[in-house]
ChimeraX commands (.cxc) that place a marker at each C-alpha (Angstrom):
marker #1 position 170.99,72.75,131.12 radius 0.5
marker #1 position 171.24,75.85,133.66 radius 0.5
marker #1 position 167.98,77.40,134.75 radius 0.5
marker #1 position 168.60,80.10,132.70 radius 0.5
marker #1 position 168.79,78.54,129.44 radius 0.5
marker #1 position 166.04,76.35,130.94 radius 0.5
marker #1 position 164.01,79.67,131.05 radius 0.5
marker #1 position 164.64,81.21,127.76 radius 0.5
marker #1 position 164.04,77.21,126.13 radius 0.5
marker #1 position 160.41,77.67,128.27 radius 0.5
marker #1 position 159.41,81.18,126.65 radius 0.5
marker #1 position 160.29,80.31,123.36 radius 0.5
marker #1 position 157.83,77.28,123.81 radius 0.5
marker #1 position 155.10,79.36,125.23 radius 0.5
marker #1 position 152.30,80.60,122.58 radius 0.5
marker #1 position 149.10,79.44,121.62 radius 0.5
marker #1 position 148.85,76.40,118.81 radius 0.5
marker #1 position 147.55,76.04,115.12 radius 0.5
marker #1 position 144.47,74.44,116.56 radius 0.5
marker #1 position 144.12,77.11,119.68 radius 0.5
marker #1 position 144.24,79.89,117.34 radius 0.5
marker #1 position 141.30,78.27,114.66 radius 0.5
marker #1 position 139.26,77.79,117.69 radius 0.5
marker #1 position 139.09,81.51,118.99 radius 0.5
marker #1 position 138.99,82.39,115.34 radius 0.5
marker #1 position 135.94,80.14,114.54 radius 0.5
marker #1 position 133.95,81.31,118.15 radius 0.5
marker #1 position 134.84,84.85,117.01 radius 0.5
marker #1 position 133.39,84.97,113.32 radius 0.5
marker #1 position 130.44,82.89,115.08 radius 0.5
marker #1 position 130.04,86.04,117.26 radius 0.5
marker #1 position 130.41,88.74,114.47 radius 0.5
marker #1 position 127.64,87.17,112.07 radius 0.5
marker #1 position 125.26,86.89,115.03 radius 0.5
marker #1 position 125.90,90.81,115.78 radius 0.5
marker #1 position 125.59,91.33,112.25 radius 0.5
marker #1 position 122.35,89.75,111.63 radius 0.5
marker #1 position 120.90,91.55,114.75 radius 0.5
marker #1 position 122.13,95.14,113.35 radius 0.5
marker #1 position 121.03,94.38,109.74 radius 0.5
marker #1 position 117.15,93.91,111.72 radius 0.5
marker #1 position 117.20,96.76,113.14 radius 0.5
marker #1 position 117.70,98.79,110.04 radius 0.5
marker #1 position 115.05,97.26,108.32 radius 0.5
marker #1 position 112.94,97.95,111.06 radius 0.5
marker #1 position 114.30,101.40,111.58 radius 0.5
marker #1 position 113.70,101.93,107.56 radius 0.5
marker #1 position 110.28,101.25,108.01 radius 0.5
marker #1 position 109.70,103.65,110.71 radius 0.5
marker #1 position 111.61,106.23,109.37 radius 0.5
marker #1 position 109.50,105.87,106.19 radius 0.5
marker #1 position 106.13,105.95,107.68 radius 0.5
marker #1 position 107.30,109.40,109.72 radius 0.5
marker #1 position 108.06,110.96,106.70 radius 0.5
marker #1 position 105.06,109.93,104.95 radius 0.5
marker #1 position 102.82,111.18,107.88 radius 0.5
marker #1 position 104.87,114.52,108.11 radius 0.5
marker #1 position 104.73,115.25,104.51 radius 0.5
marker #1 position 100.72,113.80,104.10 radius 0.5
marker #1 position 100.05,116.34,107.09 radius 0.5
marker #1 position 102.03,119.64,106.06 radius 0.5
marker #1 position 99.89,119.28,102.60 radius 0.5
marker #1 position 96.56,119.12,105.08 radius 0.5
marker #1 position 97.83,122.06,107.16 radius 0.5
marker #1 position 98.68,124.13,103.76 radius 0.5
marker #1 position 94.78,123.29,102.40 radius 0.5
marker #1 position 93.48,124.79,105.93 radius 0.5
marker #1 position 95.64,127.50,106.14 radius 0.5
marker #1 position 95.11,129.11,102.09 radius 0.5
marker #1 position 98.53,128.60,100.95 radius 0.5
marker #1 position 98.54,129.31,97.83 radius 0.5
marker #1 position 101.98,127.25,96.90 radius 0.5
marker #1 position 103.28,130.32,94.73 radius 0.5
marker #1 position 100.34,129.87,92.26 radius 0.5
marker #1 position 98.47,132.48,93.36 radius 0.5
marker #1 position 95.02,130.40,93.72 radius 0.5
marker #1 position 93.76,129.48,97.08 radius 0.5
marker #1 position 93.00,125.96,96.71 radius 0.5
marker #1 position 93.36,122.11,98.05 radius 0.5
marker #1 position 96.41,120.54,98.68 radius 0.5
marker #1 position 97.22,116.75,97.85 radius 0.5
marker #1 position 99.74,113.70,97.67 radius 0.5
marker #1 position 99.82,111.28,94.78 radius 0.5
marker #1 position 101.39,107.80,95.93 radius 0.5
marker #1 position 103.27,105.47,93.69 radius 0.5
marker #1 position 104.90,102.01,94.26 radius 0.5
marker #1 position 108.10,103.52,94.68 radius 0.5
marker #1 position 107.64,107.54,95.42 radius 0.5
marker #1 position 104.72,109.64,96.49 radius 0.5
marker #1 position 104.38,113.47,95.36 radius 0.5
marker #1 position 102.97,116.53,96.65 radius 0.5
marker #1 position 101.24,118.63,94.51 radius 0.5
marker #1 position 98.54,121.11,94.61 radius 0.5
marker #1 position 95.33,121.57,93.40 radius 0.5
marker #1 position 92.24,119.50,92.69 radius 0.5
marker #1 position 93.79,116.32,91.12 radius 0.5
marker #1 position 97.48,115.37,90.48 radius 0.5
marker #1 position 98.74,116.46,87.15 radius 0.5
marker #1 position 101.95,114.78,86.29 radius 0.5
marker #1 position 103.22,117.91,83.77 radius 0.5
marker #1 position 103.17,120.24,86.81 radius 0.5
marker #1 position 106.12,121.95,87.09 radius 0.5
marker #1 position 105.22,122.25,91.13 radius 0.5
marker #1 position 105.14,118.92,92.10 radius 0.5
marker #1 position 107.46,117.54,94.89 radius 0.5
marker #1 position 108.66,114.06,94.31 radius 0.5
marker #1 position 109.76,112.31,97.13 radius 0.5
marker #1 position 111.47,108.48,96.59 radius 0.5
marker #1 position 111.24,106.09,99.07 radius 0.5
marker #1 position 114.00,103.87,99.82 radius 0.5
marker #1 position 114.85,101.04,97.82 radius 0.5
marker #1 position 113.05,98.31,99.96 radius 0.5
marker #1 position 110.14,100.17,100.67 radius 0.5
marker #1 position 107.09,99.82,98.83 radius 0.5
marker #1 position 103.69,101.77,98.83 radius 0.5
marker #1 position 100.15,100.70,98.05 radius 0.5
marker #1 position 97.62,102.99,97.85 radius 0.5
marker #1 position 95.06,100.81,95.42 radius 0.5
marker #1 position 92.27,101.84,98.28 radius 0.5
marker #1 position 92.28,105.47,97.35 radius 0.5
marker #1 position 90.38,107.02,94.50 radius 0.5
marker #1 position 92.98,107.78,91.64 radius 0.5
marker #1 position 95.51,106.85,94.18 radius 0.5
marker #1 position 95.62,110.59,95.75 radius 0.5
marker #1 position 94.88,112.05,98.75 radius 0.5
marker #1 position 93.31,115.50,98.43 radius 0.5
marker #1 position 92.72,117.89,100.95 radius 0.5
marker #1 position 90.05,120.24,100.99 radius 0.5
marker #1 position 90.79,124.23,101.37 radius 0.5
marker #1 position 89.90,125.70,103.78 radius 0.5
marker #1 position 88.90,122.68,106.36 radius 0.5
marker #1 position 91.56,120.08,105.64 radius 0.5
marker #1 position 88.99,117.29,105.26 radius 0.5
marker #1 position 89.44,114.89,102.65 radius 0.5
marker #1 position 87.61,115.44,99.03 radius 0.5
marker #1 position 88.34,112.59,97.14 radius 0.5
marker #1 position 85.73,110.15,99.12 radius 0.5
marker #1 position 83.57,109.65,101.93 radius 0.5
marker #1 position 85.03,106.38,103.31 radius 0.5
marker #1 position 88.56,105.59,105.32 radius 0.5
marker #1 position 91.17,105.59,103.23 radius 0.5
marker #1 position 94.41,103.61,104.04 radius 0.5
marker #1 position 98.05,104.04,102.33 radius 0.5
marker #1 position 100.47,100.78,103.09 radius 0.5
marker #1 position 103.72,100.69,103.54 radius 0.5
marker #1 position 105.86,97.54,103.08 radius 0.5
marker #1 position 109.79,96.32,103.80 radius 0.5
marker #1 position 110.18,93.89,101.10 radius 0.5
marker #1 position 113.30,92.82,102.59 radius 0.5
marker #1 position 111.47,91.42,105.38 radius 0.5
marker #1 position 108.10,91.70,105.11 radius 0.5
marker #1 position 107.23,94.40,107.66 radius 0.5
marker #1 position 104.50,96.98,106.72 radius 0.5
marker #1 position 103.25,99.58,108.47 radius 0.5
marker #1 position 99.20,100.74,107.67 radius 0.5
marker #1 position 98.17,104.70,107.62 radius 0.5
marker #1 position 94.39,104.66,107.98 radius 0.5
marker #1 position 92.81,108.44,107.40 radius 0.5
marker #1 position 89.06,109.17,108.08 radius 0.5
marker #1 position 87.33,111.45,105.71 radius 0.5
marker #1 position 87.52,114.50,107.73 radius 0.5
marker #1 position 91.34,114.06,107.17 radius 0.5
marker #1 position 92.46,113.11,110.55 radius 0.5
marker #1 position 94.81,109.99,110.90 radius 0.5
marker #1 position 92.84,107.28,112.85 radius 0.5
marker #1 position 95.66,104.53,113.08 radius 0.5
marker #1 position 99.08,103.52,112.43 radius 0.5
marker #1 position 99.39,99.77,112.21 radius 0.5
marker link #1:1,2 radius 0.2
marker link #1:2,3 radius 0.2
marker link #1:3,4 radius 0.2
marker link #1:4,5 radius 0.2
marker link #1:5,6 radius 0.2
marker link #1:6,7 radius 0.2
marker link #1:7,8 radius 0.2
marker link #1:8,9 radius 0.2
marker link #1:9,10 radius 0.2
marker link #1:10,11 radius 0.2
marker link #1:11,12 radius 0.2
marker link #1:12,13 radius 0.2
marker link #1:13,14 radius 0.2
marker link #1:14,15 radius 0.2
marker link #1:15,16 radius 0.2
marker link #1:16,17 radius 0.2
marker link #1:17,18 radius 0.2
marker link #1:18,19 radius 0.2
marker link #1:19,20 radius 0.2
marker link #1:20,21 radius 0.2
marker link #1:21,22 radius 0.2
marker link #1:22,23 radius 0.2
marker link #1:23,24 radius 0.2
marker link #1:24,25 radius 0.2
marker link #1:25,26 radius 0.2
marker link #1:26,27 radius 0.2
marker link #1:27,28 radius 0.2
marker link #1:28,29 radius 0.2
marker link #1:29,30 radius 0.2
marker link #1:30,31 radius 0.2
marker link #1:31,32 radius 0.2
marker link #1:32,33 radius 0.2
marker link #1:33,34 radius 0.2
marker link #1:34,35 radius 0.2
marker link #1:35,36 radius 0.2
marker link #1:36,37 radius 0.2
marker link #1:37,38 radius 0.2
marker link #1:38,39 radius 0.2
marker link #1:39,40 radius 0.2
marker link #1:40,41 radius 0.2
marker link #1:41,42 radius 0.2
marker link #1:42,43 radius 0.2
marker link #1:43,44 radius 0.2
marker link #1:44,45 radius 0.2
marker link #1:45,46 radius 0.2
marker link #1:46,47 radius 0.2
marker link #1:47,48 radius 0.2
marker link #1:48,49 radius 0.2
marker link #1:49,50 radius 0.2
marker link #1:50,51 radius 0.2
marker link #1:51,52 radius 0.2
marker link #1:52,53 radius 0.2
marker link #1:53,54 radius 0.2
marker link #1:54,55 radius 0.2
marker link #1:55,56 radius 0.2
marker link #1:56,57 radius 0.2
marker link #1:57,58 radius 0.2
marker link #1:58,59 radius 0.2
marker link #1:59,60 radius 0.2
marker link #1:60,61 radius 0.2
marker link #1:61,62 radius 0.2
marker link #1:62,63 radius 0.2
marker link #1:63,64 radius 0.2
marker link #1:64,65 radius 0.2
marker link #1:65,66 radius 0.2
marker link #1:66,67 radius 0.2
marker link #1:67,68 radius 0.2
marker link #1:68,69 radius 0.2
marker link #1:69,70 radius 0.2
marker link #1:70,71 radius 0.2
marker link #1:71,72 radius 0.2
marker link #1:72,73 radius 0.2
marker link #1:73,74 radius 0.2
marker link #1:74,75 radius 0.2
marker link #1:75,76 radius 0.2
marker link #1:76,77 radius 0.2
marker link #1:77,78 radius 0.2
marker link #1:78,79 radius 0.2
marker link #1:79,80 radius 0.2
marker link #1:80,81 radius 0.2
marker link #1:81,82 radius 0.2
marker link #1:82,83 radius 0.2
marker link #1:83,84 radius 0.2
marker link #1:84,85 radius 0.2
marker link #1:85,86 radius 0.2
marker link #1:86,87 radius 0.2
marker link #1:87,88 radius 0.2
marker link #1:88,89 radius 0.2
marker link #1:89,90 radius 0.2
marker link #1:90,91 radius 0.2
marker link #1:91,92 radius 0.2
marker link #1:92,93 radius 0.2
marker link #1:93,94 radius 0.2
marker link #1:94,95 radius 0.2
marker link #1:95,96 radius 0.2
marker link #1:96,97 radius 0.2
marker link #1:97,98 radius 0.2
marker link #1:98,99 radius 0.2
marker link #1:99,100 radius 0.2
marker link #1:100,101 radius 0.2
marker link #1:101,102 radius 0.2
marker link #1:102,103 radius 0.2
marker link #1:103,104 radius 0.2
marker link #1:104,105 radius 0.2
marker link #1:105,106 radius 0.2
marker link #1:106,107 radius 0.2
marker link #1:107,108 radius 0.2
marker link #1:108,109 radius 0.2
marker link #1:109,110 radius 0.2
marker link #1:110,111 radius 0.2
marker link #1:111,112 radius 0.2
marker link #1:112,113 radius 0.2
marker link #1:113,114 radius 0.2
marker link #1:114,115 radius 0.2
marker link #1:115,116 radius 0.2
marker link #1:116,117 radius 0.2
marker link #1:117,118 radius 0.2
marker link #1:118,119 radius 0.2
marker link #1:119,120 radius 0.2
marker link #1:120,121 radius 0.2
marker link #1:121,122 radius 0.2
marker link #1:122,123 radius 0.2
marker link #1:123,124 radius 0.2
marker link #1:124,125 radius 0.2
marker link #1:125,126 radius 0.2
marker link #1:126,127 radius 0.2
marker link #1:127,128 radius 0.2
marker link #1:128,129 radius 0.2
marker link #1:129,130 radius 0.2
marker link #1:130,131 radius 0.2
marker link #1:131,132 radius 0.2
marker link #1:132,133 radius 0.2
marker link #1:133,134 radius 0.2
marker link #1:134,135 radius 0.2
marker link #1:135,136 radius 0.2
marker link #1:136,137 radius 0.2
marker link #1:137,138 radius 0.2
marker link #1:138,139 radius 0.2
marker link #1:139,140 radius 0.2
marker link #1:140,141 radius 0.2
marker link #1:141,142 radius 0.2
marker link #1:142,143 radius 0.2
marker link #1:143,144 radius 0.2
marker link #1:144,145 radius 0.2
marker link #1:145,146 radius 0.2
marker link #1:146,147 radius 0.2
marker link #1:147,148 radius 0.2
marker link #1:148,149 radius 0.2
marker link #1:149,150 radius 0.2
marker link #1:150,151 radius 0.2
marker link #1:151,152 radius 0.2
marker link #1:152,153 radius 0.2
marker link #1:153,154 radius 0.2
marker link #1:154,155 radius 0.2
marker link #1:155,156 radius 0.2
marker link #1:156,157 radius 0.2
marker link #1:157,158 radius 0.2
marker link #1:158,159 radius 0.2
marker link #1:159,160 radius 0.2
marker link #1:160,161 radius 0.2
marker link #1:161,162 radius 0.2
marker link #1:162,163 radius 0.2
marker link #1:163,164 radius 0.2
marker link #1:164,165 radius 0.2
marker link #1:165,166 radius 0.2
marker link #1:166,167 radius 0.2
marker link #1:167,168 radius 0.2
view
């Protein structure tokens, strides 16, 4: 055989083999799940945070409205609260949460996130007009948050003078 049809037999043997191939293959899928499992953490734990940032922003623009005398439209000067549920929490305004009012604002958490509120009176938080504080008790109140795809939870602790104390 000349060298050149020595070198064109050569190429044509050159590649990688059946076994070569499943090996990168295998290592590479190894790789991807163990990226994968590392993002799909970090979303959970992102949801959570993202969750308990809403809450806080939404719990303290209803606090700011009581101080401030807005009257939501209604035309009455008056408190300001948030009603939590398991899956949702809602602003409304007004002494106590009425579930016919028109004026609500629902807000729905996402689908793994859970809220427990069994510490507050009539599971509301109600903010006095005019100074903001808290009306609904004299103790600490404390709303939970909780990732039931992985167990996080996040606690919002509130004083009665409506100012939040911790975030665990």
């Amino acid at each position: 055989m000349d060298s050149s049809a020595q070198l064109v037999h050569d190429s044509m043997r050159r590649g990688f083999t059946l076994v070569e191939l499943l090996i990168v293959m295998g290592v590479m899928g190894i790789i991807m799940q163990l990226g994968s499992v590392s993002l799909l953490r970090f979303q959970q734990f992102a949801s959570i945070q993202a969750a308990t940032g809403s809450m806080l922003s939404d719990i303290k623009q209803q606090q700011l409205k009581a101080m401030v005398g807005d009257t939501g439209n209604i035309g009455i000067r008056g408190p300001f609260g948030v009603h939590f549920l398991p899956d949702r929490y809602v602003l409304f305004s007004g002494p106590a949460y009425d579930p016919g009012d028109s004026t609500n604002f629902v807000i729905t958490t996402e689908q793994n996130i859970r809220i427990d509120s069994t510490t507050l009176t009539g599971n509301s938080l109600v903010f006095s007009a005019g100074s903001g504080e808290v009306v609904t008790t004299d103790q600490v109140e404390t709303i939970t948050l909780r990732n039931t795809a992985n167990g996080e939870s996040r606690t919002i602790t509130i004083n009665r003078l409506g100012v939040i104390t911790d975030i665990d």
